[in-house]
N, C-alpha and C positions, 0 to 999 in steps of 0.2 A: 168258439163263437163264429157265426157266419155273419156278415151284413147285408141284409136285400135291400136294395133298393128301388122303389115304384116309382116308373115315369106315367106322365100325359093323364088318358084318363085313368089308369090306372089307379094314382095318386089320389084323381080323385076322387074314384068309387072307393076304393078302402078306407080314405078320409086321412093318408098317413104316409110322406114322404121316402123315411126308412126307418127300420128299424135293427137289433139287433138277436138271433136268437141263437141258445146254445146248439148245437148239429145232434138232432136227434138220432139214437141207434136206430139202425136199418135203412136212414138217408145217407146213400152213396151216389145219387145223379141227381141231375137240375131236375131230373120229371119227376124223381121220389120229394124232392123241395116240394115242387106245385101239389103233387098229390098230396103232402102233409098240411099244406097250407090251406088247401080246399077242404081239407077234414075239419079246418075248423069252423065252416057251415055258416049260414047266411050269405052277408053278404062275398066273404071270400068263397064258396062257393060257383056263387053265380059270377061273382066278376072273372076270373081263372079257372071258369068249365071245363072240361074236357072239351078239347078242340075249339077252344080261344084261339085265336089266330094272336100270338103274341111271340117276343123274341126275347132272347135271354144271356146274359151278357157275366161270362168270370173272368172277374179279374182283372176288366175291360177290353173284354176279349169276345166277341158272339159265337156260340158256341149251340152243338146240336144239344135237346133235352137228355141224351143218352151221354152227356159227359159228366165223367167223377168230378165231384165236388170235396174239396178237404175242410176242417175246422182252419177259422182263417179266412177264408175266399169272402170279398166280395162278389155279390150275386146281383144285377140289376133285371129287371123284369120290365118289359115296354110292347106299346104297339109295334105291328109294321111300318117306316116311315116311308113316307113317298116321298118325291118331289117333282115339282117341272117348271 
């Protein structure tokens, strides 16, 4: 089982803090995550488009979309954040 978790607006376009889902065969990276999750159309879709400008965090760790992911890993998913 993986844990995602959704910050900012994220959270609240999808309507749903985190959840849990079992690690689908043929997801071995953070971008196959996004891309299975966008498959599920609507609104996940549109909120985690291709070329979202979003950052991705295993483990609690921020990590590129081309890192392995295992059963197990926390996944968090958020904007860029700024500050000044």
């Amino acid at each position: 089982m993986i844990r995602i978790l959704y910050f900012a607006r994220f959270r609240e376009q999808l309507g749903l803090a985190e959840e849990t889902v079992a690690c689908p065969s043929g997801i071995a990276t953070a971008a196959d995550l996004l891309a299975h999750l966008r498959d599920r159309g609507g609104v996940w879709a549109n909120t985690l488009r291709e070329g979202e400008r979003l950052m991705i965090a295993v483990n609690q760790e921020i990590v590129r979309p081309e890192v392995t992911i295992r059963d197990g890993d926390e996944i968090g998913i958020f904007p860029p954040v700024t500050g000044g």
